[in-house]
Every structure is written in C-alpha cells, then in structure tokens.
PADREN-901840 format. One line per 5 residues: number of its first residue (from 1); for each residue x, y, z of N, C-alpha, C, O. Coordinates in nm, 3 decimals, always signed. Layout:
! PADREN-901840
NUM	X/Y/Z/X/Y/Z/X/Y/Z/X/Y/Z  ... $
This chain:
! PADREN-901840
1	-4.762/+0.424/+3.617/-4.719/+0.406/+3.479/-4.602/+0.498/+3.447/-4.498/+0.456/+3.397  -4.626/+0.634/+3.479/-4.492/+0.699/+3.463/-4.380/+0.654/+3.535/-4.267/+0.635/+3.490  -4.417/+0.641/+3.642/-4.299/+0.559/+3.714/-4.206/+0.481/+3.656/-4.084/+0.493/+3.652  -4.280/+0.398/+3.609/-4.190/+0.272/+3.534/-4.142/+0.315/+3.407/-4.047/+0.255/+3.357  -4.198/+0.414/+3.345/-4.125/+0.510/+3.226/-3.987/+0.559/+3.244/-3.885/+0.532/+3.179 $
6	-4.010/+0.650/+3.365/-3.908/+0.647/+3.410/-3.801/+0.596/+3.435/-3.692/+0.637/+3.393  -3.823/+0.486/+3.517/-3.743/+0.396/+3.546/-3.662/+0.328/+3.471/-3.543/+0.318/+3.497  -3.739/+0.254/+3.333/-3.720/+0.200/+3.224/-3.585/+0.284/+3.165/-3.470/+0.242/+3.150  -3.642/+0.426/+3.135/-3.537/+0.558/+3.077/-3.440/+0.558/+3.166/-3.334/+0.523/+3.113  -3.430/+0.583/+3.276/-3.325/+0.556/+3.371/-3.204/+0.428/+3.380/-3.090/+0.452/+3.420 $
11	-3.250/+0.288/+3.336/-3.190/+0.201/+3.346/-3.122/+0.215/+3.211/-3.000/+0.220/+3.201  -3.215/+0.220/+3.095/-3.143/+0.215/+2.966/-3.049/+0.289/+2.980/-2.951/+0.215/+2.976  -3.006/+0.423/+2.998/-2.951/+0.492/+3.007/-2.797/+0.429/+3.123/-2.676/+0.428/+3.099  -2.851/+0.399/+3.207/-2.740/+0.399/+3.280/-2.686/+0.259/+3.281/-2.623/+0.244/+3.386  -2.684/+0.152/+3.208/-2.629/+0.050/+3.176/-2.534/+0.087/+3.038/-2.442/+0.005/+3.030 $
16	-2.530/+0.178/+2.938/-2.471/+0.174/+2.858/-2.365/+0.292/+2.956/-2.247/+0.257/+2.948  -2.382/+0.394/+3.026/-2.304/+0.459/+3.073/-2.186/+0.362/+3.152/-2.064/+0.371/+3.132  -2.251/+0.269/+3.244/-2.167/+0.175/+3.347/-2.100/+0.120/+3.239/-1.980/+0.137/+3.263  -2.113/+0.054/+3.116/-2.058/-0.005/+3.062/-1.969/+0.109/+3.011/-1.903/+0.045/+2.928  -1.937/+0.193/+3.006/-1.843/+0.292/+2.893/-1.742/+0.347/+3.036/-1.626/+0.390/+3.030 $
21	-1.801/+0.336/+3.119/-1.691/+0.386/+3.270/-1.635/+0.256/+3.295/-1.522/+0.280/+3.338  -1.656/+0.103/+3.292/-1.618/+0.005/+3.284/-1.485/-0.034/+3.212/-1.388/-0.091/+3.263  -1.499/+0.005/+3.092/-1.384/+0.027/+2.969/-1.315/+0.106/+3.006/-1.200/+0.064/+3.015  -1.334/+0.277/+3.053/-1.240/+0.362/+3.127/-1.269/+0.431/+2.971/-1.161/+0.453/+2.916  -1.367/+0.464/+2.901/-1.370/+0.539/+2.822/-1.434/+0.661/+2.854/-1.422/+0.748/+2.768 $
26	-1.507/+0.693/+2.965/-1.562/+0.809/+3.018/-1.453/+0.850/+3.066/-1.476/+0.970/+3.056  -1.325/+0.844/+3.122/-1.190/+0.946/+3.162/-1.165/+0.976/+3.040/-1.164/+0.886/+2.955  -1.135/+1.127/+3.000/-1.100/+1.141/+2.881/-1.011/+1.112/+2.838/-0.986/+1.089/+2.719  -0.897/+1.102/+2.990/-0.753/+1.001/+2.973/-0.758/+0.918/+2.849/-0.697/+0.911/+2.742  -0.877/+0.847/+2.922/-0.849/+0.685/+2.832/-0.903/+0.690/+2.638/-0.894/+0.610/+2.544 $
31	-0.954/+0.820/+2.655/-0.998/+0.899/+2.490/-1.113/+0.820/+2.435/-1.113/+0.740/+2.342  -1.205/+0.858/+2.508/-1.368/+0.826/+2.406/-1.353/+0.936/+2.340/-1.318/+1.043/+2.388  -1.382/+0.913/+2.218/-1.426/+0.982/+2.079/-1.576/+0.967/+2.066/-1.658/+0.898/+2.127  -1.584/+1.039/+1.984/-1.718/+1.013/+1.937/-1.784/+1.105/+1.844/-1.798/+1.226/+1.862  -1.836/+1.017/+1.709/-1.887/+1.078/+1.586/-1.947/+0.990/+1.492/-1.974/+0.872/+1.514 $
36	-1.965/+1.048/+1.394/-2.156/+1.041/+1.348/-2.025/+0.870/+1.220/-1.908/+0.885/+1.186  -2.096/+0.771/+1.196/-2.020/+0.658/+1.075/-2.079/+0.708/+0.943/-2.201/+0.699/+0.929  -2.011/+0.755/+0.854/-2.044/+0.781/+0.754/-1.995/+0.718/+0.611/-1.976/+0.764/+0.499  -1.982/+0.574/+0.680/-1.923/+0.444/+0.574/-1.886/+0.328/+0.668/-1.852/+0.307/+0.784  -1.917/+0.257/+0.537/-1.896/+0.147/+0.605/-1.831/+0.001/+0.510/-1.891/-0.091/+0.454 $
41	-1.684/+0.032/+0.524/-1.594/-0.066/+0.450/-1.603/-0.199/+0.452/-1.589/-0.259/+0.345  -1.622/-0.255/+0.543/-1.639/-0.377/+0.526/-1.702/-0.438/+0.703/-1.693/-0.375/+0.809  -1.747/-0.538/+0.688/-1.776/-0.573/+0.825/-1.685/-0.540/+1.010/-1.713/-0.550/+1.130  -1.587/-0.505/+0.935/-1.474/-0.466/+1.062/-1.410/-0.335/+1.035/-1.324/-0.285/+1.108  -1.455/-0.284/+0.931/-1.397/-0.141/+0.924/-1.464/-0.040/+0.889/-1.495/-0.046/+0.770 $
46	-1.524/+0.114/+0.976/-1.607/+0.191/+0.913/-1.542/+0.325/+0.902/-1.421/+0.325/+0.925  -1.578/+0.400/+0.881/-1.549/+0.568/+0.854/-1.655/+0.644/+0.959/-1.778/+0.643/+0.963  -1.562/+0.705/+1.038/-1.629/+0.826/+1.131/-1.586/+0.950/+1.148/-1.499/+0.996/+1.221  -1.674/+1.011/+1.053/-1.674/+1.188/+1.080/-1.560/+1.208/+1.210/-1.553/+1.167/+1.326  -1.475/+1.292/+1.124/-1.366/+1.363/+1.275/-1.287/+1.241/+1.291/-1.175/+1.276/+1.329 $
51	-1.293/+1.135/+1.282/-1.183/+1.047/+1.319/-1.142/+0.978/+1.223/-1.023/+0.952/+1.244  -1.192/+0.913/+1.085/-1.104/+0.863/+1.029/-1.120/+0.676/+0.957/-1.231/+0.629/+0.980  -1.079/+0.636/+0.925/-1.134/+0.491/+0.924/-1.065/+0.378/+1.038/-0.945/+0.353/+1.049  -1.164/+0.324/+1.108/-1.174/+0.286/+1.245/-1.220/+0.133/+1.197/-1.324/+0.094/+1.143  -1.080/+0.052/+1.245/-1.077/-0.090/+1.270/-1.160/-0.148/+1.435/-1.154/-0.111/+1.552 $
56	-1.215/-0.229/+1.376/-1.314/-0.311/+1.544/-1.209/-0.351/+1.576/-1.127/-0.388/+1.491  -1.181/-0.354/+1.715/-1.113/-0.398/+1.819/-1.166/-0.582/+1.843/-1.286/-0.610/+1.834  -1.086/-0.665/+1.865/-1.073/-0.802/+1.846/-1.170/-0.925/+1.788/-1.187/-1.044/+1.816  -1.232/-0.814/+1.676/-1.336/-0.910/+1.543/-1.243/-0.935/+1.430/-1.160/-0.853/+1.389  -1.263/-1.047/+1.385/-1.222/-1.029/+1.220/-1.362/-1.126/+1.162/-1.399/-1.241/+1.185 $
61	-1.420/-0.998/+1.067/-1.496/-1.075/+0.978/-1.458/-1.114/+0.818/-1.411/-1.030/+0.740  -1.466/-1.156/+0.807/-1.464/-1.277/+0.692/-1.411/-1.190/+0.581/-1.468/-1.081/+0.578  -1.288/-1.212/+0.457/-1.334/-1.102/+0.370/-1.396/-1.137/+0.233/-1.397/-1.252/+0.188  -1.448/-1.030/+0.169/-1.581/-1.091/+0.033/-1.459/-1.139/-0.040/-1.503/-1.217/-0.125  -1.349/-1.133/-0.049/-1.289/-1.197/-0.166/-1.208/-1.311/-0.114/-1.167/-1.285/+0.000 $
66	-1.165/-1.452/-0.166/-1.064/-1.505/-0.131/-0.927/-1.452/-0.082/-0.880/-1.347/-0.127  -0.857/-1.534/+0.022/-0.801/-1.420/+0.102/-0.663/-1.580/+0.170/-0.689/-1.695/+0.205  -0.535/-1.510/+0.162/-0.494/-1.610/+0.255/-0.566/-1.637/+0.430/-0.537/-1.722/+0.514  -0.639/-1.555/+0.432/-0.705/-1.490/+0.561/-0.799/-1.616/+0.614/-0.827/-1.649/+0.730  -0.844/-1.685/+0.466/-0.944/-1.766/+0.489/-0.901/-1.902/+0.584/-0.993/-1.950/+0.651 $
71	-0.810/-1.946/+0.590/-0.716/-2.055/+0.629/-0.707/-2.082/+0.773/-0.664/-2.178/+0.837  -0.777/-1.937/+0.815/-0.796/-1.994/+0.998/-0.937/-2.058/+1.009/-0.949/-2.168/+1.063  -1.053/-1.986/+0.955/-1.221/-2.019/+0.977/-1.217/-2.153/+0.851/-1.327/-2.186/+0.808  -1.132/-2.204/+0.812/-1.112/-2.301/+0.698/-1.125/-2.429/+0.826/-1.219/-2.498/+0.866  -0.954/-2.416/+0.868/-0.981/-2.525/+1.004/-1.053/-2.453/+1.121/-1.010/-2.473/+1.235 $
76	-1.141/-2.386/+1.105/-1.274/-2.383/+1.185/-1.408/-2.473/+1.128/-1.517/-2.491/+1.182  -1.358/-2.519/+1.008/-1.470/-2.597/+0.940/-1.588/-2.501/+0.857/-1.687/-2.538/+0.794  -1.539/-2.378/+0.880/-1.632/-2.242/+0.762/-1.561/-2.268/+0.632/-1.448/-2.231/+0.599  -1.648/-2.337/+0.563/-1.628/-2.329/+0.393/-1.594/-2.192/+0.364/-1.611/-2.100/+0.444  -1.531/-2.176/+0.217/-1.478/-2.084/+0.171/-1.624/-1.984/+0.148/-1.643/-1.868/+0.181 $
81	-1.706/-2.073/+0.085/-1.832/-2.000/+0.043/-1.893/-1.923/+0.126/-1.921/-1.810/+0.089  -1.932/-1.974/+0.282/-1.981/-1.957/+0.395/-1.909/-1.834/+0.401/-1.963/-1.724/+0.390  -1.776/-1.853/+0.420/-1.715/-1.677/+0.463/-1.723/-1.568/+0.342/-1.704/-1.451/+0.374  -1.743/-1.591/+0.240/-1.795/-1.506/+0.142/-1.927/-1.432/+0.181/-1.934/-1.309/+0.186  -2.030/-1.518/+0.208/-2.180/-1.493/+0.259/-2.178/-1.428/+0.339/-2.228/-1.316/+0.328 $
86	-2.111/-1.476/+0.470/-2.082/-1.381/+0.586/-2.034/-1.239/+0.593/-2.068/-1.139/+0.657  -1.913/-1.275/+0.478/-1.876/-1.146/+0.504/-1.998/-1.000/+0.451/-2.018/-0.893/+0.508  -2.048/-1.046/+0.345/-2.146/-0.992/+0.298/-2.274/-0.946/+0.429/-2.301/-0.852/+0.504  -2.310/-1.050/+0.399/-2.403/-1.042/+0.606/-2.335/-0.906/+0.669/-2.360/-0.788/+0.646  -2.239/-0.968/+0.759/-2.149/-0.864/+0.817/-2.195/-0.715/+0.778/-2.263/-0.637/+0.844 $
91	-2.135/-0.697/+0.643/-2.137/-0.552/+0.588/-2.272/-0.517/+0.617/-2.295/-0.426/+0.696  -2.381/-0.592/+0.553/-2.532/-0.556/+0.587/-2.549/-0.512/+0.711/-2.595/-0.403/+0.746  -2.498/-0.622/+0.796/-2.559/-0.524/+0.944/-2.478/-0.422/+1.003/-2.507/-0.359/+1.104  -2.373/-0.407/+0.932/-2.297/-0.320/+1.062/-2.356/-0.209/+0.948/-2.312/-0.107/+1.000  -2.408/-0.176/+0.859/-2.466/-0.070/+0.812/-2.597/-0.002/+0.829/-2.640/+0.112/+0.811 $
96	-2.647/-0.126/+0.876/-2.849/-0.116/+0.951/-2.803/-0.097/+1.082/-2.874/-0.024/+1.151  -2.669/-0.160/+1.154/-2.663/-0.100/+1.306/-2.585/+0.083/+1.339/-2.604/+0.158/+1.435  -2.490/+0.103/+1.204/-2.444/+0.191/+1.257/-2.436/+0.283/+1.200/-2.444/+0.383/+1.273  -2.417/+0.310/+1.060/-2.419/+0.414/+0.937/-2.521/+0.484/+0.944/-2.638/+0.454/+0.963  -2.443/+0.635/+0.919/-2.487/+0.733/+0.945/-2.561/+0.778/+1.128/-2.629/+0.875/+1.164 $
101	-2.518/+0.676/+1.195/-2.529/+0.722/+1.359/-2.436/+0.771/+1.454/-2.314/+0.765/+1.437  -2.503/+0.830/+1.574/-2.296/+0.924/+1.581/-2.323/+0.789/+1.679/-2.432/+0.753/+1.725  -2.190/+0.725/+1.696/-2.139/+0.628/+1.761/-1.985/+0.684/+1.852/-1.899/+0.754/+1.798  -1.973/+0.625/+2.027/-1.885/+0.637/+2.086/-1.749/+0.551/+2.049/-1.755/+0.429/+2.031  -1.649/+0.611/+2.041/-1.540/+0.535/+2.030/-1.464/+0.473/+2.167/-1.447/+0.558/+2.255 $
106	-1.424/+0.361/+2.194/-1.390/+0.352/+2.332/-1.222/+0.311/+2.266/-1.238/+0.230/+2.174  -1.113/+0.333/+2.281/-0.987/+0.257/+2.281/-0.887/+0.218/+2.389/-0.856/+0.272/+2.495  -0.854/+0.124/+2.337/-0.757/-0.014/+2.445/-0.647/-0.042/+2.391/-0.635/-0.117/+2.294  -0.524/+0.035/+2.468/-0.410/+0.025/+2.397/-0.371/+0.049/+2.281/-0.416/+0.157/+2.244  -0.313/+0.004/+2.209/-0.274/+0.081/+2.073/-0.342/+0.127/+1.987/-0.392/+0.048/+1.906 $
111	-0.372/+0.305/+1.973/-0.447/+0.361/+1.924/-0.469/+0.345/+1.751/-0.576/+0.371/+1.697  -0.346/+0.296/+1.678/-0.347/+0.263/+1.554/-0.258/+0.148/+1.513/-0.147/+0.117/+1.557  -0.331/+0.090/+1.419/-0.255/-0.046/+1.355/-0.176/-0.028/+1.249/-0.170/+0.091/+1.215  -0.123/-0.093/+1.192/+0.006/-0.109/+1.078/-0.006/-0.013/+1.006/+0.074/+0.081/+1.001  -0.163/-0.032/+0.905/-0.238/+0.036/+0.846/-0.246/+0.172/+0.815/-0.240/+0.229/+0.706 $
116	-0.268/+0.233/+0.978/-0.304/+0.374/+0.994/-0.430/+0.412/+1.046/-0.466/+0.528/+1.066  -0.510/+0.285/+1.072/-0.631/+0.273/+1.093/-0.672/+0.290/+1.253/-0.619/+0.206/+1.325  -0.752/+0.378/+1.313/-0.796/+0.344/+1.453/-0.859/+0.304/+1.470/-0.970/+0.312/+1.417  -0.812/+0.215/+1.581/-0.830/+0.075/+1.662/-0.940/+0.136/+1.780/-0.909/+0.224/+1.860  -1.076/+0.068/+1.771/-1.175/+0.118/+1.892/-1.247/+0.031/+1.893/-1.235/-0.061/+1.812 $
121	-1.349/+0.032/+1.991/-1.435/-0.054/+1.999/-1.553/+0.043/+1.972/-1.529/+0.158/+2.006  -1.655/+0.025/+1.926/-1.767/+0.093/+1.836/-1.874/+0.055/+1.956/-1.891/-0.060/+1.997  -1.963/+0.202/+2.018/-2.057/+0.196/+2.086/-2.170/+0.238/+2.010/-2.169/+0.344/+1.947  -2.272/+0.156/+2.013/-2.411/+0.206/+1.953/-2.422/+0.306/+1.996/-2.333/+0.338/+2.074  -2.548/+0.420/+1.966/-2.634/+0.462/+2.019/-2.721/+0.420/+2.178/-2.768/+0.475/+2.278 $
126	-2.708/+0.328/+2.137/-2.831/+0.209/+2.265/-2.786/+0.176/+2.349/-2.851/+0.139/+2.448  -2.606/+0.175/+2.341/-2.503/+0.124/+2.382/-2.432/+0.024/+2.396/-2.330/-0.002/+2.461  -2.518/-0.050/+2.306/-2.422/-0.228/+2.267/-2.299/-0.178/+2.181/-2.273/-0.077/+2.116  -2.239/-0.293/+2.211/-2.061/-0.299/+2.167/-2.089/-0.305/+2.017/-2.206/-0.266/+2.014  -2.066/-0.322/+1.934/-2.084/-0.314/+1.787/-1.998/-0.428/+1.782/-2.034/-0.544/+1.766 $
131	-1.886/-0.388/+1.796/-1.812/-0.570/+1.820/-1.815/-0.682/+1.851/-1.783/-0.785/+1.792  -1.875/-0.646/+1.999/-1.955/-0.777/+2.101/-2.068/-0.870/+1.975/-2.064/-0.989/+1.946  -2.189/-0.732/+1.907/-2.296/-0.792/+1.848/-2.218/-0.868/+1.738/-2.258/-0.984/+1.731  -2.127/-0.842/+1.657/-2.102/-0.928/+1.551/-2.052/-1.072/+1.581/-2.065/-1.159/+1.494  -1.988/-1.102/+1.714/-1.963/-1.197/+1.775/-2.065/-1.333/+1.786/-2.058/-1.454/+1.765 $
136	-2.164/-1.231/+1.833/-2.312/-1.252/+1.875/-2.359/-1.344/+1.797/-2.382/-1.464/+1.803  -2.372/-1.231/+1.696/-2.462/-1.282/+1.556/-2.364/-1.420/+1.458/-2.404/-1.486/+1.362  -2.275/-1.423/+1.504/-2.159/-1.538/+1.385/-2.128/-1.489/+1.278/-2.109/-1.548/+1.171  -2.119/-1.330/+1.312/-2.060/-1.219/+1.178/-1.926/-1.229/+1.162/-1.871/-1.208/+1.054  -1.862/-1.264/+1.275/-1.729/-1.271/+1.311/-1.646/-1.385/+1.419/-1.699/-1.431/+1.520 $
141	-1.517/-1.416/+1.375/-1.420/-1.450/+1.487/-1.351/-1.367/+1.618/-1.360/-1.244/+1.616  -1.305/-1.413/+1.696/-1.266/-1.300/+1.759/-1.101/-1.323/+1.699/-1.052/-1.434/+1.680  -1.038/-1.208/+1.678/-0.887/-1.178/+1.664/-0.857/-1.236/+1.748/-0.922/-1.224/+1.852  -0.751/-1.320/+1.741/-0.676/-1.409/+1.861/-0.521/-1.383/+1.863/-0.436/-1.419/+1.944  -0.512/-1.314/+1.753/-0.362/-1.251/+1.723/-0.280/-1.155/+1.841/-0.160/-1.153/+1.867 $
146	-0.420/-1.056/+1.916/-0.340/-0.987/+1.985/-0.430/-1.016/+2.125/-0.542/-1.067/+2.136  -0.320/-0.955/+2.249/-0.443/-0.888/+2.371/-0.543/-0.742/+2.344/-0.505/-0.628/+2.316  -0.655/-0.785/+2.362/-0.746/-0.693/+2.426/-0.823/-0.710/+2.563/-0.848/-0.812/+2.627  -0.855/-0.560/+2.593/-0.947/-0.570/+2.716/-1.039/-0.676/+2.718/-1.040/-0.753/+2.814  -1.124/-0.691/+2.616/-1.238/-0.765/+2.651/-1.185/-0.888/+2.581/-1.286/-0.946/+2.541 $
151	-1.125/-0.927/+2.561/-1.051/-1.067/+2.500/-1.120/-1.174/+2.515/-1.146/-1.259/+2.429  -1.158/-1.169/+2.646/-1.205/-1.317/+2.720/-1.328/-1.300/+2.721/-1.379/-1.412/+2.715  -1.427/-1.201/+2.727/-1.615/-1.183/+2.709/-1.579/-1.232/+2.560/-1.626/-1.338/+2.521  -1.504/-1.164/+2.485/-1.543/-1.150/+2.307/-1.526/-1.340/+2.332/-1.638/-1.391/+2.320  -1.442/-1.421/+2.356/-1.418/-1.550/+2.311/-1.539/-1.598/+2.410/-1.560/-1.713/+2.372 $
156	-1.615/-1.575/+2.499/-1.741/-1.647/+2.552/-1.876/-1.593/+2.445/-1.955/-1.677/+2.402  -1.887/-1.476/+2.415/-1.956/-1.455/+2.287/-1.918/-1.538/+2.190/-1.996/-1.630/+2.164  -1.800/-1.529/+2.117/-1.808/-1.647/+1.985/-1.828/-1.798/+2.005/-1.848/-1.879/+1.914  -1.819/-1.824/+2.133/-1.854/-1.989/+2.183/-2.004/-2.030/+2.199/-2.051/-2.144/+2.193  -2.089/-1.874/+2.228/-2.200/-1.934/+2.235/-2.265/-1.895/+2.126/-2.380/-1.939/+2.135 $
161	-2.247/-1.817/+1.999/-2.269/-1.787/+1.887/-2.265/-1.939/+1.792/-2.346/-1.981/+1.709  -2.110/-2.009/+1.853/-2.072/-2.140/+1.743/-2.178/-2.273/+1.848/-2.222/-2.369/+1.785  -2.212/-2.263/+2.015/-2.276/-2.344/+2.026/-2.425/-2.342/+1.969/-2.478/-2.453/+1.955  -2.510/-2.211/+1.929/-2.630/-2.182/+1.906/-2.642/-2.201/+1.757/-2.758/-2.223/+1.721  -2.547/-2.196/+1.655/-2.532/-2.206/+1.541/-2.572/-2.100/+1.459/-2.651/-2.113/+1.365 $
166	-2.513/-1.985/+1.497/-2.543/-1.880/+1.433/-2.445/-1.845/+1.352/-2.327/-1.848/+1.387  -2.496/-1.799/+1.204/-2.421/-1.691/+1.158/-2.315/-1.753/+1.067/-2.336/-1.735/+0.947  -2.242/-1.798/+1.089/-2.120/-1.862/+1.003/-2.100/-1.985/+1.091/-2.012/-2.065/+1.057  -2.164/-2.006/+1.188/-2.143/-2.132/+1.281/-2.281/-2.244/+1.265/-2.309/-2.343/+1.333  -2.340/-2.190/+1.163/-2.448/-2.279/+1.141/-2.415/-2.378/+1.068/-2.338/-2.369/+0.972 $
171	-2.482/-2.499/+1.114/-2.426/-2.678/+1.130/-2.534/-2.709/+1.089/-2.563/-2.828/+1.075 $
C-alpha cells in the first residue's frame, strides 16, 4: 500500500515537472516565474504577486460586454448571448482554479503584448495548463492571430471541446 502511495506521489509530481522541462520553462533561460494570483480580470487575464497582470498565452475568452471581438465566435455560430455567459463561466473558473494560488509562469516568445501585459502560460499547482483547461472546458477559443508553442495541442483541445459540446460549443 505504501508503495503505491508512493508511486502515485512520484508520478503526480513528475508529469507536471516533464511537462514544464517540455516548454523549456525549467532553464531559467527560458524564465519560469512564479507567484501566488491575486486577481482575476477576466477569463484570460489575472494578477500575480511580483509579476504583474498576465495575459493567457493563445486563449481568448469571450468578453462580458459586447465587443467588436464578438464577430469571430459569431461565424463560429456562438450567439452573442452564449459569449456573454461564457465569458462569465470563464471568470468563475479561472478563479476556483487559480486565485489566490502561487501558480508557475512558463513564457514563449514575446514576453509582453501591446498592452503591457505578460504573456505566459499559467501552471496550476497540480500542474495543468490553465490555458489548455479553458480550451477543455469551451471557456475559450484558441487565439489564431499569432504563433505559439503549443498552437497546434491548444487547436486539438478546442476541436474536441466543440466535438463533445462543451462550454460555449454546446449544440
């Protein structure tokens, strides 16, 4: 029985590590950050102690107000209403997943956007992508505007999010 305690602790552990040396965020080169979210702006944007307010790396979720923004998930067939809801959703969970937890920062190329905002990809605690999950869940699109590392996982996440009908993809 301990054994497999072990073991169990061992794997958890070292699947979120493989995944963070994967990204190249364990070289400090490549600059993992990491600190406690102590807000949480909207479904794609939070506040982290020591760093600042931190845009998700290739999500865009929905925003609560009408938006020229709306006009891509429009010809996605997401009613206006739907992305209102969502975006709301969104905010809910990325606040039950991450507020107030110290979370790893991983970044991929350009460290800040127009904005001023840094650009990362958000590691749980547990070590799921924070990004990946909103994908997941149909919290979000993936940004198609720019390249990222994970570009091509994030667009097989939102395909099987819109085939399962989750989230803002519910039919």
């Amino acid at each position: 029985m301990r054994g497999a305690l072990l073991s169990r602790h061992f794997w958890g552990l070292f699947f979120p590590l493989l995944f963070l040396l994967l990204l190249g965020c364990a070289d400090a080169g490549q600059g993992e950050a990491v600190g406690r979210v102590s807000w949480v702006h909207d479904g794609d944007t939070l506040k982290v102690d020591g760093i600042g307010t931190v845009r998700l790396i290739g999500v865009d979720v929905p925003e609560t107000a009408s938006s020229y923004r709306d006009q891509y998930l429009r010809r996605q067939g997401v009613a206006s209403s739907i992305q209102r809801q969502t975006a709301k959703k969104a905010l809910h969970f990325v606040i039950g997943e991450a507020k107030g937890k110290q979370v790893s920062l991983c970044f991929d190329g350009e460290r800040k956007d127009r904005h001023g905002r840094t650009l990362a990809y958000v590691i749980l605690p547990d070590g799921r992508n924070l990004n990946r999950l909103l994908l997941e869940e149909g919290l979000a699109a993936v940004y198609r505007r720019f390249d990222f590392q994970l570009k091509k996982e994030f667009l097989t996440a939102e395909k099987e999010a819109r085939g399962a009908g989750r989230g803002m993809w519910k039919k």
